[in-house]
C-alpha positions as a Markdown table, in Angstrom:
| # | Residue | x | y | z |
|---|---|---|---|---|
| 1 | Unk | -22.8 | 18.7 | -11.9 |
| 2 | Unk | -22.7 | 15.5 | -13.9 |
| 3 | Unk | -25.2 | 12.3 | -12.9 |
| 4 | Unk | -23.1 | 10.1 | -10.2 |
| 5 | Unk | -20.4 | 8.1 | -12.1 |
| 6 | Unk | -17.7 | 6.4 | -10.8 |
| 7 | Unk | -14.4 | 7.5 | -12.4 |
| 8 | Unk | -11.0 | 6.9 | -10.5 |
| 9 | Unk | -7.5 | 8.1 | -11.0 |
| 10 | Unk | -5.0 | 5.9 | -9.9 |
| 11 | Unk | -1.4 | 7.1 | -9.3 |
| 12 | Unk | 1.3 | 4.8 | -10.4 |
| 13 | Unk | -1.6 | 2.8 | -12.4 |
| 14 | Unk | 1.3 | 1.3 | -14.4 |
| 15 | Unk | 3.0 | -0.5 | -12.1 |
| 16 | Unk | 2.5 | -3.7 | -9.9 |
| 17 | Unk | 0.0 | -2.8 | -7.5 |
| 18 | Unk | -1.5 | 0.2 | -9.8 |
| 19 | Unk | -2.4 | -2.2 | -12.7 |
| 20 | Unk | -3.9 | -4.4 | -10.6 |
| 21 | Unk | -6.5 | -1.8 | -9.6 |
| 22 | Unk | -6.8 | -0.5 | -12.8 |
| 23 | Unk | -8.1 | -4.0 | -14.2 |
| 24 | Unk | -10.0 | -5.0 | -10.9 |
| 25 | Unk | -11.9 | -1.4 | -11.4 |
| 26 | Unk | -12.8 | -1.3 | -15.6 |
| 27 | Unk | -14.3 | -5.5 | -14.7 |
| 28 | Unk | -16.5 | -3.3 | -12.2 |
| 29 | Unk | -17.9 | -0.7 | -14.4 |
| 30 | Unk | -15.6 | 1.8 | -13.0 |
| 31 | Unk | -14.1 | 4.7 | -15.5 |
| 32 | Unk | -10.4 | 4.5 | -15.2 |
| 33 | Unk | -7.7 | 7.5 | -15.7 |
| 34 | Unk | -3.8 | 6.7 | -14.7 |
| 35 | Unk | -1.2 | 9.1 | -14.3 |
| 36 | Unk | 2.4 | 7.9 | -14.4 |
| 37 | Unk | 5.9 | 9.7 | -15.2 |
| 38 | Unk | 5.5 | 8.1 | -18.5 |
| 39 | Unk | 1.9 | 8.0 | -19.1 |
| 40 | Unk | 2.8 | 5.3 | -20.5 |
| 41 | Unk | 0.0 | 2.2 | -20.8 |
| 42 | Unk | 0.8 | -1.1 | -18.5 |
| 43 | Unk | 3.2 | -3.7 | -20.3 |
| 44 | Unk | 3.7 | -7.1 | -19.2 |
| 45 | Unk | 7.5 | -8.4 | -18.5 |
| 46 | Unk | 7.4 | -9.9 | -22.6 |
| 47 | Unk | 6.3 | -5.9 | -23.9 |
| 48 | Unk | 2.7 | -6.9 | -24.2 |
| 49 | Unk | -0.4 | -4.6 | -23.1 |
| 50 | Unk | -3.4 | -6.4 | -22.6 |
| 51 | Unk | -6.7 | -5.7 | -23.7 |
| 52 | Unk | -7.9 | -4.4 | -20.7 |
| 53 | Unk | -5.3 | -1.6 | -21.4 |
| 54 | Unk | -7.3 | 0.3 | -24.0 |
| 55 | Unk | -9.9 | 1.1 | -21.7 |
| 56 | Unk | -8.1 | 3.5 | -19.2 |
| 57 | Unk | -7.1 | 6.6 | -19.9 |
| 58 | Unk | -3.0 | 7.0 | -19.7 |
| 59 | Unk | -2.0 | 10.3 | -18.7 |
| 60 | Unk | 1.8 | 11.4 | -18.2 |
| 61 | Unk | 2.0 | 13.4 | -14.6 |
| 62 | Unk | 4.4 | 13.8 | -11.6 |
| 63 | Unk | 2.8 | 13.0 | -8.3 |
| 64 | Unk | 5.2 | 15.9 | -7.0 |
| 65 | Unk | 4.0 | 18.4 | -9.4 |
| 66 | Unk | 0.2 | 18.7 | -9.1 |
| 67 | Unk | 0.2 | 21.3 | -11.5 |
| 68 | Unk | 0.4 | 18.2 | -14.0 |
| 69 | Unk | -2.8 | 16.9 | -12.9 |
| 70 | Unk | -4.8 | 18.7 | -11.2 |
| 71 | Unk | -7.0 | 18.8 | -14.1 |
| 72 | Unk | -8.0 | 15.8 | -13.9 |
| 73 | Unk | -9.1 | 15.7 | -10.5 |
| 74 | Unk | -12.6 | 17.7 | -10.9 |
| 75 | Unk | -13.7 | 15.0 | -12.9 |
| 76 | Unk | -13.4 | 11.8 | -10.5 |
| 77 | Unk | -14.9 | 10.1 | -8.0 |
| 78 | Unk | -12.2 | 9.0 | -6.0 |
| 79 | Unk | -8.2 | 8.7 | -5.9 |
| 80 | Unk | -6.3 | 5.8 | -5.6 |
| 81 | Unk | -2.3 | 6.4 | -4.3 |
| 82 | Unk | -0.4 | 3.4 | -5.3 |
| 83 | Unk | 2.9 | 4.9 | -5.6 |
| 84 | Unk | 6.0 | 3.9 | -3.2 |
| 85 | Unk | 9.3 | 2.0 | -3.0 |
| 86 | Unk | 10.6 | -0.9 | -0.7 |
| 87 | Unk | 13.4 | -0.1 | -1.0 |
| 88 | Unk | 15.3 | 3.2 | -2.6 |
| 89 | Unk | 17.1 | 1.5 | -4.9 |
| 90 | Unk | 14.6 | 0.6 | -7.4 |
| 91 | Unk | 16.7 | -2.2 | -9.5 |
| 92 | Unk | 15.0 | -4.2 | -7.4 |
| 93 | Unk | 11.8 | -3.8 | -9.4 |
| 94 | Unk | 13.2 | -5.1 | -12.0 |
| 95 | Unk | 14.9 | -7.7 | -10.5 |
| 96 | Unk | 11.1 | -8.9 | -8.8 |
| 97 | Unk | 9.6 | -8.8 | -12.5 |
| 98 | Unk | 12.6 | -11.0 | -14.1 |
| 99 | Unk | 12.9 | -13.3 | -11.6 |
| 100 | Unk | 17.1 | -11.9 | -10.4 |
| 101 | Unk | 17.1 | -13.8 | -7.2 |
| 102 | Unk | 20.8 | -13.3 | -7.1 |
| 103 | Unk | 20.6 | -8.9 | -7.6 |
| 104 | Unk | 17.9 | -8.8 | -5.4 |
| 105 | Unk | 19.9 | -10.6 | -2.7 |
| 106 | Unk | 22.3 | -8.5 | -3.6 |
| 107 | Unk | 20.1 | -5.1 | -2.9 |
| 108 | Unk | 18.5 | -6.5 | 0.0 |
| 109 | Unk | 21.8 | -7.2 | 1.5 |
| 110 | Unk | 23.3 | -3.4 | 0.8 |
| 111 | Unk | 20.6 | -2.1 | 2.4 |
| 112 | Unk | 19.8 | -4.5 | 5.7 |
| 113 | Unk | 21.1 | -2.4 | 8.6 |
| 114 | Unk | 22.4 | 0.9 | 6.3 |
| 115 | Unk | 22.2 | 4.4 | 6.9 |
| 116 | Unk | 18.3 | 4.4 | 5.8 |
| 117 | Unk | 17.4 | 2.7 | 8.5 |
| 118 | Unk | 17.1 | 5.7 | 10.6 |
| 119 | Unk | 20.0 | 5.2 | 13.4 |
| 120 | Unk | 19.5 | 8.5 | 14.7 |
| 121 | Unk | 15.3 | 8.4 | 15.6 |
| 122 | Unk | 15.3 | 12.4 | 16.4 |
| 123 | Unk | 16.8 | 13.1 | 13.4 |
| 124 | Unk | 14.9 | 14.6 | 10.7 |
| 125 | Unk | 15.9 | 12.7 | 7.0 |
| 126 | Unk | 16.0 | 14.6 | 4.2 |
| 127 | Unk | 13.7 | 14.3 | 1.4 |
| 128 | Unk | 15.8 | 13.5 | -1.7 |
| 129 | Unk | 14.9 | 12.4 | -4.8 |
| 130 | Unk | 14.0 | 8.6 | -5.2 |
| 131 | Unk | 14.4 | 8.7 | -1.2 |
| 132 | Unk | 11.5 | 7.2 | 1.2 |
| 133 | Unk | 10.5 | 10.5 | 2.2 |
| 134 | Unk | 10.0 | 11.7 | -1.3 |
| 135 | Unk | 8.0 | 8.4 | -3.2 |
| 136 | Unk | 6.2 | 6.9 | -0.1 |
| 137 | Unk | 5.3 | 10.3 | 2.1 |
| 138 | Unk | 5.9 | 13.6 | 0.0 |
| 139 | Unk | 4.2 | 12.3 | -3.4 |
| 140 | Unk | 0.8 | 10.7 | -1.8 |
| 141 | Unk | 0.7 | 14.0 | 0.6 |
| 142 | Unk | 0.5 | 16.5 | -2.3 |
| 143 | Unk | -1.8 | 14.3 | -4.8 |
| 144 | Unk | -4.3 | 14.4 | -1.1 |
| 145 | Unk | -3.8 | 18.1 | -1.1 |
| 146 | Unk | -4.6 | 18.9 | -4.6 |
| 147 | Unk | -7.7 | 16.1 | -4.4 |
| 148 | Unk | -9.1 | 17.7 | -1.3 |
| 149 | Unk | -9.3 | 21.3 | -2.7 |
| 150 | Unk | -10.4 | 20.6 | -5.9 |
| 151 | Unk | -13.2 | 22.2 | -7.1 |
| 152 | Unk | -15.7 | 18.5 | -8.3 |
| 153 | Unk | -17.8 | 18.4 | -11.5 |
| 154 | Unk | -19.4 | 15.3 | -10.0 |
| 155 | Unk | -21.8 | 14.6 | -7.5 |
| 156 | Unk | -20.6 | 14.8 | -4.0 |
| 157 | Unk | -23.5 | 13.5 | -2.5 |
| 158 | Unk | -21.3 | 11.1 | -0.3 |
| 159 | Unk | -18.2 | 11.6 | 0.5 |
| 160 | Unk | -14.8 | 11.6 | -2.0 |
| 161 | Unk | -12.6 | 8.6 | -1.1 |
| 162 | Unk | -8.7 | 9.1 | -0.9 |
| 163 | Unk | -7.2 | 5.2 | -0.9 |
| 164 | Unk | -3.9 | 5.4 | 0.0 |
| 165 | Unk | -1.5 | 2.0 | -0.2 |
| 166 | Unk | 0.1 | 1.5 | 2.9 |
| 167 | Unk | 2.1 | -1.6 | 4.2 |
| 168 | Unk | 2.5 | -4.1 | 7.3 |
| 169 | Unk | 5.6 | -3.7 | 9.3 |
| 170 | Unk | 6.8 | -7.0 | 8.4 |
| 171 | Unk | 10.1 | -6.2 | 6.5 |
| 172 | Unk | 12.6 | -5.0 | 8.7 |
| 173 | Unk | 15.2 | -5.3 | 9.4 |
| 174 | Unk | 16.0 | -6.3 | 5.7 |
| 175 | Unk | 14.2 | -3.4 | 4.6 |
| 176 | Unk | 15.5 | 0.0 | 6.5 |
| 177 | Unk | 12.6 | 1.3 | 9.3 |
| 178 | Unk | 12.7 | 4.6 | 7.0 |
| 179 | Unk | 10.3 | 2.6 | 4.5 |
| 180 | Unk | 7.6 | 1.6 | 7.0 |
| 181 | Unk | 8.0 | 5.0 | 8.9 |
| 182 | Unk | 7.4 | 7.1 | 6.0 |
| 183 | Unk | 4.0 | 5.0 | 5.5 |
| 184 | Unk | 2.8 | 5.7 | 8.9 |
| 185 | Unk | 4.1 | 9.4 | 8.5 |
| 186 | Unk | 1.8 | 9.6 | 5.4 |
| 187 | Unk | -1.3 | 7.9 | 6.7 |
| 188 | Unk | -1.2 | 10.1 | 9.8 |
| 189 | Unk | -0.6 | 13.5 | 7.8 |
| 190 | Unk | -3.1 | 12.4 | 5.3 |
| 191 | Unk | -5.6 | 11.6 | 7.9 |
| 192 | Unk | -5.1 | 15.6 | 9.1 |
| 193 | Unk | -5.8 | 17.0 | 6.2 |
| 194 | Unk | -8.9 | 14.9 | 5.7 |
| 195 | Unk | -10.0 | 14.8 | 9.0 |
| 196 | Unk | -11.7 | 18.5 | 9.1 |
| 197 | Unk | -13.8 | 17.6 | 5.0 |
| 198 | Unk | -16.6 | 15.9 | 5.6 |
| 199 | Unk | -16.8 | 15.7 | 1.5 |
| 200 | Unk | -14.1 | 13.1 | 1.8 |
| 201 | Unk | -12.7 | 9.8 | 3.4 |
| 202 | Unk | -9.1 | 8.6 | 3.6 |
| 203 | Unk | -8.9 | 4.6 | 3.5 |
| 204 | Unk | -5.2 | 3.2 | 4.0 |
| 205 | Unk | -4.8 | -0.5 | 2.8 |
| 206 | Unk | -2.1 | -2.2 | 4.7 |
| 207 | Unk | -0.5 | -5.2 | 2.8 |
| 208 | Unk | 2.0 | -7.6 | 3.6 |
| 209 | Unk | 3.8 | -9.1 | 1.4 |
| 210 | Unk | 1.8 | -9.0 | -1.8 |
| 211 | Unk | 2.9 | -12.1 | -4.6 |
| 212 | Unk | 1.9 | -13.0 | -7.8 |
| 213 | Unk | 3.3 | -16.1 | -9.4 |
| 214 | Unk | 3.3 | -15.1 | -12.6 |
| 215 | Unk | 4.1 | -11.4 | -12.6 |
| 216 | Unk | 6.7 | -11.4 | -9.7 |
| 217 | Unk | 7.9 | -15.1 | -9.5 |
| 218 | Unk | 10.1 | -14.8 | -6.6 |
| 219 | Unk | 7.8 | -13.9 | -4.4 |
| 220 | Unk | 5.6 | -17.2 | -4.5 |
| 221 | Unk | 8.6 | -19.6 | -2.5 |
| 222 | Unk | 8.6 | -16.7 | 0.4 |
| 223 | Unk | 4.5 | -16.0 | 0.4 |
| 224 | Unk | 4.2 | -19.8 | 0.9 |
| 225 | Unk | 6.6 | -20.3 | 4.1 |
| 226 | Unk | 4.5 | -16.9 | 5.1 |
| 227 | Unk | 1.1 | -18.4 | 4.9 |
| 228 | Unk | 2.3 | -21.8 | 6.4 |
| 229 | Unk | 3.9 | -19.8 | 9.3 |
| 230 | Unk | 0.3 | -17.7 | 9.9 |
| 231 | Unk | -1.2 | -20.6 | 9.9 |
| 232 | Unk | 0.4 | -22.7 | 12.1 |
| 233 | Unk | 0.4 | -19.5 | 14.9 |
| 234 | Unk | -3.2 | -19.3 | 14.8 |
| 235 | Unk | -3.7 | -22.8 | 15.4 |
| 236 | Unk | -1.4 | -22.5 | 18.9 |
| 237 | Unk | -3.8 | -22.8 | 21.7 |
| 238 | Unk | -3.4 | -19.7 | 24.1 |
| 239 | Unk | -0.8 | -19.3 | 26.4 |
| 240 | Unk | 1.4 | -21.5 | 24.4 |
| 241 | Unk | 4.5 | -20.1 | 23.4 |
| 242 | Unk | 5.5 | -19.4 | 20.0 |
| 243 | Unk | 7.8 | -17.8 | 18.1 |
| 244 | Unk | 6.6 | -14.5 | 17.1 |
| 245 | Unk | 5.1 | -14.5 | 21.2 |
| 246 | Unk | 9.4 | -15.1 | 22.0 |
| 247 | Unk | 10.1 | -12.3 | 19.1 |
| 248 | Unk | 7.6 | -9.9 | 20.6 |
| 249 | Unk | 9.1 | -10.5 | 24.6 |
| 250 | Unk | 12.1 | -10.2 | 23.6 |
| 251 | Unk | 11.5 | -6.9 | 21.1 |
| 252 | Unk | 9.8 | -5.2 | 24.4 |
| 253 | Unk | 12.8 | -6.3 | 26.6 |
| 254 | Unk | 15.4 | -5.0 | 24.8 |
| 255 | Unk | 13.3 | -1.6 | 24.0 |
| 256 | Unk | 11.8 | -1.1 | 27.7 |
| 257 | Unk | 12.7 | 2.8 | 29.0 |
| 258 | Unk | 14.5 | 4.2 | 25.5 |
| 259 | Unk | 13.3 | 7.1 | 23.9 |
| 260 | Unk | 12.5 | 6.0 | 20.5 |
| 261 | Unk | 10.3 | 9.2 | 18.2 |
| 262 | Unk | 8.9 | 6.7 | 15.7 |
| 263 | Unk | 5.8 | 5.9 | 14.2 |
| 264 | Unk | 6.6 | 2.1 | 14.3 |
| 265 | Unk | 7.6 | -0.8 | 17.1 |
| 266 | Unk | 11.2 | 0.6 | 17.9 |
| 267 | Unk | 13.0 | -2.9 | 17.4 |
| 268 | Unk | 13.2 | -5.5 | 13.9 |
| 269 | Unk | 12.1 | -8.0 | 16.3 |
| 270 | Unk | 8.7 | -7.0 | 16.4 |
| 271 | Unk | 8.6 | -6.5 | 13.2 |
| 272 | Unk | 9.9 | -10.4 | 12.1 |
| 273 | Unk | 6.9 | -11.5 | 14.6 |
| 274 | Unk | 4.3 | -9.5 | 12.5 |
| 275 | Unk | 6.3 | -10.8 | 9.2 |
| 276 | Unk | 5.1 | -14.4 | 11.2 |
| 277 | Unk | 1.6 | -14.2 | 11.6 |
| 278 | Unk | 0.7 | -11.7 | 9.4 |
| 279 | Unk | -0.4 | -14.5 | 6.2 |
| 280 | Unk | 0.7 | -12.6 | 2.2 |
| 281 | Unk | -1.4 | -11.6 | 0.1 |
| 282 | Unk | -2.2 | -11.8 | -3.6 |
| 283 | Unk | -2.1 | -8.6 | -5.7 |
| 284 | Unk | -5.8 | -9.0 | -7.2 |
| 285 | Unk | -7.3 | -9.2 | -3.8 |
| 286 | Unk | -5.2 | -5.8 | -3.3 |
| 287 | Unk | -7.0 | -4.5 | -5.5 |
| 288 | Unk | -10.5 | -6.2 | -5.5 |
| 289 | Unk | -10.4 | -4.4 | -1.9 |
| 290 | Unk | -9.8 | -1.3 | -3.3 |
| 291 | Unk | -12.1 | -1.4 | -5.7 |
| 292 | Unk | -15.1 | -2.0 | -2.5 |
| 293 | Unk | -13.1 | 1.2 | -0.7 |
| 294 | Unk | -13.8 | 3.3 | -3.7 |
| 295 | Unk | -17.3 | 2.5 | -4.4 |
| 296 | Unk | -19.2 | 6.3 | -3.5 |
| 297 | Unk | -22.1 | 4.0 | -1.8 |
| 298 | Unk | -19.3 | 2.3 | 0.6 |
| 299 | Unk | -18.8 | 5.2 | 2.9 |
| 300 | Unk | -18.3 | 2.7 | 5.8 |
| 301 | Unk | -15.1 | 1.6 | 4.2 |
| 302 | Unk | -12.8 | 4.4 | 6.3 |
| 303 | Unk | -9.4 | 4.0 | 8.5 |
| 304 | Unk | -6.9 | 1.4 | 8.6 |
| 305 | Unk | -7.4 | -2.0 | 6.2 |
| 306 | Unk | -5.1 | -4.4 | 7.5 |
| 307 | Unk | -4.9 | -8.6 | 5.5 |
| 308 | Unk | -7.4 | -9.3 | 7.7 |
| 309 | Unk | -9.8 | -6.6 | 7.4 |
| 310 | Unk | -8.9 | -6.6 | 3.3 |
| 311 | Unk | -10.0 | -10.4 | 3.2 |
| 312 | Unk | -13.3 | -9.7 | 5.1 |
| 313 | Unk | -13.8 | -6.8 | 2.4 |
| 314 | Unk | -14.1 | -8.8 | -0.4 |
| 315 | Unk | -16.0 | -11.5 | 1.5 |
| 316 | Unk | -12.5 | -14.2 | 1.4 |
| 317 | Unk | -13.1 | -16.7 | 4.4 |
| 318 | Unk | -10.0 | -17.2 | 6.7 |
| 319 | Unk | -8.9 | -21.2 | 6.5 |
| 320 | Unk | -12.2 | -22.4 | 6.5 |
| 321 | Unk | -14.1 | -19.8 | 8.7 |
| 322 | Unk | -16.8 | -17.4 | 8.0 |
| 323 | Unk | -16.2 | -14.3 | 7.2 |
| 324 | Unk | -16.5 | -11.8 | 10.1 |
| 325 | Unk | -19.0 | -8.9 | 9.8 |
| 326 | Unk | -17.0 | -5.6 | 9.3 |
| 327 | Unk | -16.8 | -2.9 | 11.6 |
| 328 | Unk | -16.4 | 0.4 | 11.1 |
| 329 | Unk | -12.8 | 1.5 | 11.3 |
| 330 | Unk | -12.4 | 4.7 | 12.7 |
């Protein structure tokens, strides 16, 4: 086998989040490959690729189709799984990246309180193509499979890491409950297959909302009123009420006694109090926290990775206080 070196492949390292990593990880020493449908190198919104750019190697693949990368996967250190969709019409990518507040009202608005919200909780969707179940479940489950029996060409002396980017319920209900569920239904399916390979670790970073005021534009207005509204709720004394506390009451009220097979809070309540007190977070520290979780010498970095657990990663203090020490997440 070949001397310990780190060398990541990043699904979806063209995009948003999957750039991100791909820049925080070659400013770390880290050997970058990316496999997109394109295989095409990261542009910004003006056509431009950066230098960074000609440091990682593009490769075309389909996340559904090992077969188109498995070859690669001898030959790394660790996988990063940054694929996924808010919603399943993806206009509103581009929408985010030009700035379209008025389309991605538009989108948001179609799909508030639609038929991918999962009305019928016992029923099982079907996986189409560009559906939930297909870019935020099906594709991270078979890039797992094929890293997990892989055959490595590096040195396994600590365990593989599988990162897999997750999300916060904060979005609902303008965002059907079929986009969180398929997370969870990922993470816990992931965490299955890993759970029996002592050669590997899953880590699942859960996000809010992530902004960039440069890159996505619109998001900086909305991440602000988020972080103001976090802020404020942890500065309540206890015992005082507040609104995502009313939210919460309310959300278990309404819920109590139904039968509800989800892997989520059953009502969008709960889900606007987490969107409350839950602050945004920027892209880079997205990825300057996945960059830790792939290190091969960080094998404490395992479970769940929520803001706060992300900020106390890369050593961010919260409003002023000291960074907590990290515990272990099981």
């Amino acid at each position: 086998m070949q001397a310990s070196l780190q060398k990541i492949l990043v699904v979806g390292g063209n995009g948003f989040v999957g750039s991100a990593v791909c820049k925080a990880a070659l400013a770390r020493g880290i050997q970058v490959t990316s496999i997109s449908q394109s295989g095409t190198p990261y542009r910004t919104q003006k056509g431009h690729s950066p230098a960074w750019t000609s440091k990682v190697d593009w490769q075309a693949g389909d996340a559904l189709q090992p077969e188109t990368y498995t070859y690669l996967l001898p030959g790394v250190t660790a996988v990063v799984h940054t694929l996924g969709t808010l919603l399943e019409n993806t206009r509103y990518k581009a929408a985010l990246k030009e700035g379209d507040l008025p389309s991605l009202l538009k989108l948001a608005a179609s799909n508030a309180f639609g038929t991918g919200s999962a009305s019928d909780p016992l029923a099982e969707p079907e996986a189409k193509p560009g559906s939930y179940e297909t870019l935020n479940r099906d594709a991270a489950l078979r890039v797992c499979e094929a890293f997990v029996t892989s055959q490595p060409t590096v040195s396994t002396e600590k365990p593989r890491p599988f990162v897999f980017v997750s999300a916060e319920d904060i979005f609902r209900p303008f965002i059907p409950a079929r986009y969180i569920e398929t997370k969870r239904e990922a993470e816990i399916e992931i965490g299955q297959m890993i759970s029996d390979k002592a050669d590997y670790r899953a880590v699942y970073m859960r996000p809010s909302l992530i902004y960039h005021p440069h890159f996505r534009p619109l998001t900086s207005p909305v991440a602000a009123l988020l972080d103001l509204s976090a802020t404020l709720h942890s500065k309540v004394p206890y015992g005082i009420p507040t609104p995502s506390g009313v939210l919460r009451t309310l959300a278990s009220t309404m819920t109590s006694g139904q039968l509800y097979s989800s892997f989520v809070a059953p009502s969008p309540l709960a889900s606007v109090a987490n969107a409350l007190t839950i602050p945004p977070i920027h892209v880079d520290h997205v990825a300057e926290a996945i960059c830790i979780a792939v290190d091969s010498e960080r094998t404490d970095v395992r479970g769940v990775y929520g803001v706060r657990e992300m900020r106390e990663l890369i050593g961010w203090s919260q409003k002023g206080q000291q960074p907590s020490e990290l515990t272990v997440h099981a």
